[in-house]
MIMIVO-237762 format. One record per residue: residue in three letters; y, z, x of N, C-alpha, C in turn. Coordinates in steps of 0.02 Angstrom, whole numbers, padded with zeros to 5 digits, always signed. Last residue first. Layout:
MIMIVO-237762
ALAYZXYZXYZX...
This chain:
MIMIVO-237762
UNK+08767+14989-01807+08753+15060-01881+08820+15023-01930UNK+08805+14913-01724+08754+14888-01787+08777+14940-01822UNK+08872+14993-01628+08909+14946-01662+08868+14933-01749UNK+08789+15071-01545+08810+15109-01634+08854+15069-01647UNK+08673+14971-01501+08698+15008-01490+08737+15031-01579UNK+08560+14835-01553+08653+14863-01542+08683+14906-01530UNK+08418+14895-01538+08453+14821-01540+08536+14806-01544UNK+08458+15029-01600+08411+14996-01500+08423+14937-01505UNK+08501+15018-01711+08557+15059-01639+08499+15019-01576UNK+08407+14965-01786+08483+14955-01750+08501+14956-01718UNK+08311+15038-01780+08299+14989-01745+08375+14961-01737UNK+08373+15175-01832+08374+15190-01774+08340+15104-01717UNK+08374+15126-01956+08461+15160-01925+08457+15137-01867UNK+08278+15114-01997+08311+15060-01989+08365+15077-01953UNK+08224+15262-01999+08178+15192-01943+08249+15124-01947UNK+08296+15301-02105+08314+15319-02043+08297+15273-01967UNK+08262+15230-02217+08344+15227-02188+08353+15240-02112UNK+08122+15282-02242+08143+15210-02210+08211+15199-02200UNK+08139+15433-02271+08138+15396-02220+08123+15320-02178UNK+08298+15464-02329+08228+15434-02332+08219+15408-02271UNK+08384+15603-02299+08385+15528-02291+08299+15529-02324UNK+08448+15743-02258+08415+15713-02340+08422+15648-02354UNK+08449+15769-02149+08514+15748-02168+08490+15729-02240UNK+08333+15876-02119+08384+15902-02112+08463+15875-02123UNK+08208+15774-02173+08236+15858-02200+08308+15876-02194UNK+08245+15681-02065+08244+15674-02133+08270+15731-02174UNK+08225+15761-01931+08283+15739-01976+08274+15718-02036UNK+08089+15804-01967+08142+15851-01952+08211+15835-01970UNK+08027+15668-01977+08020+15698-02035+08067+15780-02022UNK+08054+15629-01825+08080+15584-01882+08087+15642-01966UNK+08084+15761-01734+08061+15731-01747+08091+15688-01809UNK+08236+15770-01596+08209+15814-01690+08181+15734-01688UNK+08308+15778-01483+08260+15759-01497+08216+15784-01562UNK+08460+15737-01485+08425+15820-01457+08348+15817-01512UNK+08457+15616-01442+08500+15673-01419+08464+15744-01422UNK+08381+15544-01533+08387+15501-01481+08402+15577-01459UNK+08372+15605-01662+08330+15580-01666+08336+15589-01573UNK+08528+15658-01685+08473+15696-01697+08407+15663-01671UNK+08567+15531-01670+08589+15569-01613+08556+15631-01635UNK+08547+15481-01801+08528+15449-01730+08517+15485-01662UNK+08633+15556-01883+08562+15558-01883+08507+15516-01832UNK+08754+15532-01827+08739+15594-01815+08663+15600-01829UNK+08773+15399-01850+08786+15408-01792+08753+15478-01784UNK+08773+15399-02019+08704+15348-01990+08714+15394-01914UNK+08864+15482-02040+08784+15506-02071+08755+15486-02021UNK+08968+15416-01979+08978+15468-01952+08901+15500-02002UNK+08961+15277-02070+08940+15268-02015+08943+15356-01984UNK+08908+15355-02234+08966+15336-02202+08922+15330-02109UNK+08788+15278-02361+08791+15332-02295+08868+15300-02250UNK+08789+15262-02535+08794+15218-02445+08842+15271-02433UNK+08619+15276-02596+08707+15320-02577+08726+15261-02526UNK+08517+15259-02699+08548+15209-02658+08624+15254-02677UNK+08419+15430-02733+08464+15361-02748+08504+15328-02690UNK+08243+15425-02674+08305+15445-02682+08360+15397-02711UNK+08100+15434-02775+08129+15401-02740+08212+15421-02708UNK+08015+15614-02802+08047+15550-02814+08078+15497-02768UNK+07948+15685-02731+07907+15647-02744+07938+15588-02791UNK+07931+15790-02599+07970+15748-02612+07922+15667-02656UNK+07877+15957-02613+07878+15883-02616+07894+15833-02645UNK+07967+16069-02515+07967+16045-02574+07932+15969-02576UNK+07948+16123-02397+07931+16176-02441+07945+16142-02515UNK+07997+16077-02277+08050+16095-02319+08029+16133-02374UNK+07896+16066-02173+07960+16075-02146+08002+16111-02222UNK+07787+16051-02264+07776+16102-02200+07840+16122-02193UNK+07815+15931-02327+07814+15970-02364+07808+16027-02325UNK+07809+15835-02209+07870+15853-02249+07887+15926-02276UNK+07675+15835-02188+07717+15857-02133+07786+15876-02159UNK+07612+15775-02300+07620+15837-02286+07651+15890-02226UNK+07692+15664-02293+07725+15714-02368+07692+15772-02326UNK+07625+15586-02179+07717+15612-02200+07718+15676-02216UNK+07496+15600-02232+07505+15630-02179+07616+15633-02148UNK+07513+15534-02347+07480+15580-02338+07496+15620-02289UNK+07543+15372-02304+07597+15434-02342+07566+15518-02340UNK+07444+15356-02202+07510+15340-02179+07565+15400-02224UNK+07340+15328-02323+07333+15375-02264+07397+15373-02223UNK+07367+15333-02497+07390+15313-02459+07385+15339-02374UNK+07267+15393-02625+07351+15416-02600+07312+15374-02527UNK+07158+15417-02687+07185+15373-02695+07273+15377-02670UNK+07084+15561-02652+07120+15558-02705+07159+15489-02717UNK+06977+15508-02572+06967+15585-02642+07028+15547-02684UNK+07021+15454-02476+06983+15431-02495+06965+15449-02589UNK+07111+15531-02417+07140+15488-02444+07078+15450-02488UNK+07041+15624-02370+07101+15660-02396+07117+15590-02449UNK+06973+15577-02273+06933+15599-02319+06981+15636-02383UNK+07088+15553-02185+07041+15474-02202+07006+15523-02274UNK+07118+15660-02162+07163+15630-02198+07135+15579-02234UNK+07009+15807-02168+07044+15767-02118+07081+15693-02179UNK+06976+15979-02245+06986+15909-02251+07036+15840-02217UNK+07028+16101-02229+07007+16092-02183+06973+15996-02186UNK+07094+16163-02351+07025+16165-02345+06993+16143-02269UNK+07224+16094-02334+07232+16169-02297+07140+16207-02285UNK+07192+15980-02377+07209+15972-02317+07200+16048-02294UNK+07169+16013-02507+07126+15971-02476+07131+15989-02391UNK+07296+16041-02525+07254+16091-02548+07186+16047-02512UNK+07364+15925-02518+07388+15972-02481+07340+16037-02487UNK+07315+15821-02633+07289+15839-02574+07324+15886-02524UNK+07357+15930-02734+07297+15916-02709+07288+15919-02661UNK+07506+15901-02720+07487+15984-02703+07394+15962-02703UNK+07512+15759-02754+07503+15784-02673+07507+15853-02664UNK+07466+15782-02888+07431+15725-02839+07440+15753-02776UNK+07555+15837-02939+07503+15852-02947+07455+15821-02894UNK+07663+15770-02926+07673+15828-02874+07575+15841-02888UNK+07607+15600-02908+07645+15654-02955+07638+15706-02892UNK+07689+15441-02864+07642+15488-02873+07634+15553-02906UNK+07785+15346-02886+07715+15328-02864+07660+15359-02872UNK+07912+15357-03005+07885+15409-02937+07794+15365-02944UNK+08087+15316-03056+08024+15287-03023+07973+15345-02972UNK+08156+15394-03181+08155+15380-03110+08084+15363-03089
């Protein structure tokens, strides 16, 4: 399975980060990405595992896509809260949710 990075890599910089090290200087050290950095470790806060493989291509029944929307839009859970809490990636979820604002839950 395809992984970009190792656990080794982001228990670093998560060890970086708890030092009191800001992200730009987080990313600089270790060659990780400032955008992913600051995900994984928001991730890794919420669930306690880092997510460091890709997930597999499931296709999500429209009652996944509608309920992880309505987590987002409804009772307001951050992006990386739902992620955690429907075990999406989170580029599924940004797409779910440019959908639905460009179509309502017909698109999903």
């Amino acid at each position: 399975m395809y992984k970009k990075h190792t656990e080794e890599e982001w228990a670093t910089a998560y060890k970086l980060h708890m030092e009191g090290y800001d992200s730009p200087s987080i990313s600089r050290l270790t060659r990780l990405e400032l955008s992913e950095i600051k995900r994984h470790i928001r991730l890794y806060r919420q669930t306690g595992v880092w997510q460091t493989e890709r997930k597999k291509n499931v296709r999500s029944t429209p009652a996944l896509r509608k309920a992880a929307v309505d987590a987002v839009l409804k009772e307001s859970l951050s992006y990386a809260e739902t992620v955690a809490k429907y075990d999406l990636s989170f580029c599924c979820l940004k797409k779910w949710l440019r959908k639905y604002r460009h179509g309502g839950y017909e698109e999903l």
